[in-house]
C-alpha positions in Angstrom: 0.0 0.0 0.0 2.6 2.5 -1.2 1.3 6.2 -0.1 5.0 8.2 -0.7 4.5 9.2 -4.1 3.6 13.3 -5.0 -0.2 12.5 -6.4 -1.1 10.7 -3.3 0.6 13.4 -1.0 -1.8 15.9 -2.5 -4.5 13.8 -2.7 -4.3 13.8 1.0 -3.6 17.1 1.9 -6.7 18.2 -0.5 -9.0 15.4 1.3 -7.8 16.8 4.5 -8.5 20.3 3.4 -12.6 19.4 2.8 -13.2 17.6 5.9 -11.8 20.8 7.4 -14.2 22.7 5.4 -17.2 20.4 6.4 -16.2 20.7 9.8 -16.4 24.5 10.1 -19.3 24.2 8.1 -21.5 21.8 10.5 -20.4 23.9 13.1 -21.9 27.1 11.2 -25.0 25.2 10.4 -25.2 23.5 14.4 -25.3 27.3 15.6 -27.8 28.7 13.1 -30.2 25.6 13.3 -33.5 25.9 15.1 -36.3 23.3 15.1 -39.2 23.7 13.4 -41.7 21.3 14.8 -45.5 20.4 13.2 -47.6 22.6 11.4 -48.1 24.9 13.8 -44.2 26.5 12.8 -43.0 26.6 16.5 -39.3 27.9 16.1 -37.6 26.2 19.4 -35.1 28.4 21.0 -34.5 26.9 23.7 -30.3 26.4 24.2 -30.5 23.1 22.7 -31.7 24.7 19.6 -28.2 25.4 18.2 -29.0 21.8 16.6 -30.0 18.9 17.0 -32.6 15.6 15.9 -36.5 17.0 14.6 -39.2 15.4 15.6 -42.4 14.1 14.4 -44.8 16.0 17.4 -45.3 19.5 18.4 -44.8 17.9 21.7 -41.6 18.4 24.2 -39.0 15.8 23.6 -39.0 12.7 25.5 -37.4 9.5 25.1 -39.0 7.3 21.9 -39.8 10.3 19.7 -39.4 9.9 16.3 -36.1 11.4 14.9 -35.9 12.6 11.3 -32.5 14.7 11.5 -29.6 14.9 13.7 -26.0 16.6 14.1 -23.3 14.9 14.2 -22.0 11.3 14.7 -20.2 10.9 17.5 -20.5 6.9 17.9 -21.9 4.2 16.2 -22.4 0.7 18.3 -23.7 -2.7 17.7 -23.7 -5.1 20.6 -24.6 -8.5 20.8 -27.4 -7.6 23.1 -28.8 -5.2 20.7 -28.3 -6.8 17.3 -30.8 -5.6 15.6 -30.9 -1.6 16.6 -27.7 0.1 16.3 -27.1 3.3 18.5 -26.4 6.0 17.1 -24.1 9.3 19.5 -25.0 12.6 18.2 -24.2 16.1 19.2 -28.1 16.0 21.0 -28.7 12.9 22.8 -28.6 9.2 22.0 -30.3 7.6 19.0 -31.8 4.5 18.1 -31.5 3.3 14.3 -34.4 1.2 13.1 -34.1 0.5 8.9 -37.4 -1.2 9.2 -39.2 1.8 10.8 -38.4 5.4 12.7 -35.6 6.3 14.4 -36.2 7.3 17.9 -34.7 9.4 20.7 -33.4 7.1 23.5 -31.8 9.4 26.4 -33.5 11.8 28.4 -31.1 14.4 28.6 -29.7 15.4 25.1 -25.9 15.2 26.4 -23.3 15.5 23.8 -22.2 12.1 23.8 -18.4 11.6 23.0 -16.3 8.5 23.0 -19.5 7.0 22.9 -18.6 2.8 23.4 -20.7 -0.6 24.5 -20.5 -3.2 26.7 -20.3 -6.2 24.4 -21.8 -8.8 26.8 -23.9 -6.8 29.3 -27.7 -5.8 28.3 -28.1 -2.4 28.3 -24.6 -0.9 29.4 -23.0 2.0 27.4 -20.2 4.4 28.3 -19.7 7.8 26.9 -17.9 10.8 27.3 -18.7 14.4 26.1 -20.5 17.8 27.5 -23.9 17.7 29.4 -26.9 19.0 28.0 -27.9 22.8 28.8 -30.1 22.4 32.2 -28.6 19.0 33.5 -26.2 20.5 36.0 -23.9 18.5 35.1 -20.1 19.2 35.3 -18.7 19.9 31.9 -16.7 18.1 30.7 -18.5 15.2 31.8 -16.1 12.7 32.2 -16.7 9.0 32.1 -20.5 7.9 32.3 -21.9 4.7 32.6 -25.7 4.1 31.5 -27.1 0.4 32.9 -30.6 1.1 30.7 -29.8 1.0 27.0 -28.6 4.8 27.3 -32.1 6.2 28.8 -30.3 7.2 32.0 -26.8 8.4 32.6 -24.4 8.7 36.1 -21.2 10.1 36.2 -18.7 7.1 37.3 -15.0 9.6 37.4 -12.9 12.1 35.8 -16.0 14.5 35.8 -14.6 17.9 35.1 -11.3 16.6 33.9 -11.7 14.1 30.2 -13.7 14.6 27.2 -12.7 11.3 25.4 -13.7 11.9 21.9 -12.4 8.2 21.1 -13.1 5.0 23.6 -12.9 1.6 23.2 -14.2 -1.2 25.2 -12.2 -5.1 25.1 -11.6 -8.1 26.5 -14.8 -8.7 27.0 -15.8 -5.7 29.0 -12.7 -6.0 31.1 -10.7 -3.3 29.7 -11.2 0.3 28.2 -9.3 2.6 26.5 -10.0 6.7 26.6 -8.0 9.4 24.7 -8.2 13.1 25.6 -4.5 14.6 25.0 -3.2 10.9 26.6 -4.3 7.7 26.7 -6.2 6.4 29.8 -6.9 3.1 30.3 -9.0 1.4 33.4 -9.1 -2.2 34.5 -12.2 -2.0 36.7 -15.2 -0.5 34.0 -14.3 3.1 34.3 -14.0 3.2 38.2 -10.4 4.2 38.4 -7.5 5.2 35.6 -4.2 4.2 34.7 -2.3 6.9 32.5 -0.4 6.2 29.6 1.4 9.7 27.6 2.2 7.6 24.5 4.7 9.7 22.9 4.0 8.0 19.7 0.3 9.0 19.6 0.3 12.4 21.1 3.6 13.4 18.0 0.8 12.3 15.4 -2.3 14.8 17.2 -3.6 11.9 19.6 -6.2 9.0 18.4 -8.7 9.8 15.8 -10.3 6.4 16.8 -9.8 3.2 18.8 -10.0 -0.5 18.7 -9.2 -3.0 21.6 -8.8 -6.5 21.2 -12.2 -8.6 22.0 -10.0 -11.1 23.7 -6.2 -9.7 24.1 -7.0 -6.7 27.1 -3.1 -5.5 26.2 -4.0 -5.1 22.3 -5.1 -1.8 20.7 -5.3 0.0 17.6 -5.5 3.3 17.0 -6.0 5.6 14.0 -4.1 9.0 13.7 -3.6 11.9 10.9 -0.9 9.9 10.1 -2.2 5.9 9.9 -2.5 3.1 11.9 -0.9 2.3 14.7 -1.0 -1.1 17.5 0.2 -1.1 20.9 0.5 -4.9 22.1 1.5 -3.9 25.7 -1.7 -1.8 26.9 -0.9 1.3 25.0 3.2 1.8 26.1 4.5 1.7 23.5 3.1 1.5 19.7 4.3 0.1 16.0 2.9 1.8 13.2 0.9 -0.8 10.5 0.6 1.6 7.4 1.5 5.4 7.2 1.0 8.2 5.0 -2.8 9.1 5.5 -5.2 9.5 8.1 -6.8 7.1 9.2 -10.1 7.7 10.6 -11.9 4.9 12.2 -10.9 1.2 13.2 -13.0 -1.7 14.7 -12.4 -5.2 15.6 -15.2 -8.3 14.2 -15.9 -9.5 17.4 -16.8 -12.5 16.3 -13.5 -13.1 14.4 -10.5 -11.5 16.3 -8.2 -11.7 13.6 -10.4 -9.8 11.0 -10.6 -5.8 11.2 -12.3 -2.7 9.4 -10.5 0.4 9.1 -11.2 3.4 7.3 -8.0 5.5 5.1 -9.1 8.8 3.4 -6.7 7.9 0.7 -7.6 4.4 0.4 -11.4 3.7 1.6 -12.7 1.4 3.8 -10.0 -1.4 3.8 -10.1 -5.1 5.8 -7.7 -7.5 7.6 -8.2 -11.2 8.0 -5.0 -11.7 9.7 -4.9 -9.6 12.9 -3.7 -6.2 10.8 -0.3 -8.0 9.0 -2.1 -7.4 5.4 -4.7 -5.0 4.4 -7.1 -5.0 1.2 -8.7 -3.0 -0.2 -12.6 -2.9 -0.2 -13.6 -1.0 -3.2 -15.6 1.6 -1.5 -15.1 5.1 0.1 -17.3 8.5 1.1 -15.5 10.7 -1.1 -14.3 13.7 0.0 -16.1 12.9 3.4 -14.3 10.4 5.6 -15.6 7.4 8.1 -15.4 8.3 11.3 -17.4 4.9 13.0 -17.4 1.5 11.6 -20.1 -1.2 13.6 -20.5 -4.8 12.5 -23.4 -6.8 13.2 -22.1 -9.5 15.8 -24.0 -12.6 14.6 -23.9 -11.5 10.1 -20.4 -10.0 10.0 -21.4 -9.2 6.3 -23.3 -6.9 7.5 -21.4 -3.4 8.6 -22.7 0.7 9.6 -20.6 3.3 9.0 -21.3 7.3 9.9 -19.3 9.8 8.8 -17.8 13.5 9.6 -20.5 14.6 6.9 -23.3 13.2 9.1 -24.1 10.4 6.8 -25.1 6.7 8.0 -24.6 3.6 5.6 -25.5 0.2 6.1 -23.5 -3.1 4.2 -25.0 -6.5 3.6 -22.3 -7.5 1.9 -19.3 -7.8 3.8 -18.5 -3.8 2.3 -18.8 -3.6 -1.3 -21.9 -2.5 -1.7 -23.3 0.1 1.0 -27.5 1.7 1.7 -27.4 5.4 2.6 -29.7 5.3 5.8 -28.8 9.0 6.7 -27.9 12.1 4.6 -25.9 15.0 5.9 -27.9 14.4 9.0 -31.1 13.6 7.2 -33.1 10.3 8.1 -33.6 8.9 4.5 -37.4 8.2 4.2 -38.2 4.8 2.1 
């Protein structure tokens, strides 16, 4: 995968440049957007009105409304427990996807979720990270919070006031988890206490775009950077770079076969391994001049894969990532 020529140098540099753009964009657009809810035309101006999901009543939110737009994807998870229903983190609460039917508003509070991550093996647990929801007085950052009901209900478990993970990963079973925010953390215990790693490697490269740990190996994780892929086999230490040259934007492990892995290049697309990340291939498809920023795959069909994007777009595979459905559109629900 040779990426050291001059084309593919400003291939890069001009992908980086428009996800940049799209950025600063969804950031103009989060702080002009109100909701306009029903008939009646009721502008919402409420502080959560810098953006957020629309609904389907003139009704205050609650939990199980009917979302047709959203900002931002922040996390995109698939546990065993929930096969069937991804969740979706956005920039105003916690979504559940339904392709059969509408896609519905699962927390009560509309918390920015970040580092959002699942238990793989425990009904109903999530973790995420990220800023609290105007009104909650909640401590911003938030910290590390644990949810033990499908992501209806939130608690603070540590670091409140002192992380914002924007990437988390959760292996081993559940037995170890991985935060960045300007170091890696890592906890042995579900989020109760924190070991810090600096990683030298990761902060030279502007930290971890994204993270992957091992579904067995508690000492293995991946991490994607502006600059590629990286592994750390001793609990984040010390780390060996897999393939450099372009960002890399989002990484995930097939629980179900620990040897094969999804990552996402901007210069290369989506790409798999089938031997633990010695060999990649190449998949065939890519977002353009948007990038992947969250890669799910279902845990009992691993032909079947979600990806959302920086550009707010959600896409669903059924076959093994040739071939992907556009399920969401610049932050869109697309309607059948």
């Amino acid at each position: 995968m040779g990426r050291n020529s001059e084309t593919a140098r400003e291939r890069n540099r001009a992908r980086r440049e428009t996800a940049e753009r799209m950025r600063r964009e969804q950031q103009r657009r989060t702080r002009r957007r109100g909701w306009l809810l029903g008939g009646a035309g009721v502008v919402v101006v409420a502080a959560v009105a810098a953006g957020g999901w629309a609904l389907s009543s003139q009704d205050e939110p609650e939990p199980e409304d009917a979302v047709t737009e959203f900002t931002h994807v922040h996390g995109l998870e698939l546990p065993e427990w929930s096969a069937d229903r991804p969740y979706l983190a956005t920039h105003h609460g916690l979504i559940g996807v339904d392709t059969e039917d509408d896609w519905e508003i699962l927390s009560e509070e509309l918390h920015d979720f970040m580092g959002f991550s699942a238990h793989p093996t425990e009904e109903g647990r999530l973790y995420s990270s990220g800023h609290p929801a105007p009104g909650s007085g909640l401590v911003d950052p938030l910290g590390f919070m644990v949810s033990e009901d499908s992501g209806r209900t939130w608690e603070v478990r540590s670091l409140e006031g002192e992380v914002d993970f924007h990437a988390m990963a959760v292996g081993a079973d559940g037995a170890v988890i991985y935060g960045w925010d300007r170091q890696l953390y890592r906890s042995d215990d579900e989020g109760r206490t924190w070991h810090e790693e600096p990683a030298p490697e990761l902060a030279q490269l502007e930290g971890a775009a994204t993270l992957a740990a091992h579904p067995e190996d508690a000492d293995t994780v991946w991490a994607g950077t502006q600059a590629g892929l990286l592994r750390s086999e001793d609990g984040g230490a010390a780390w060996e770079p897999l393939f450099t040259g372009a960002p890399v934007t989002a990484v995930v492990y097939d629980s179900t076969q620990p040897d094969r892995l999804l990552a996402y290049s901007v210069a290369d697309g989506l790409l798999e391994s089938t031997d633990g990340g010695s060999e990649w291939d190449e998949l065939g498809w890519d977002v353009g001049e948007d990038a992947v920023g969250h890669l799910a795959i279902h845990p009992e069909d691993p032909e079947q894969i979600y990806a959302g994007t920086h550009g707010e777009g959600v896409y669903r595979s059924l076959d093994g990532g040739q071939n992907f459905d556009v399920l969401a559109d610049q932050g869109s629900v697309v309607q059948d």
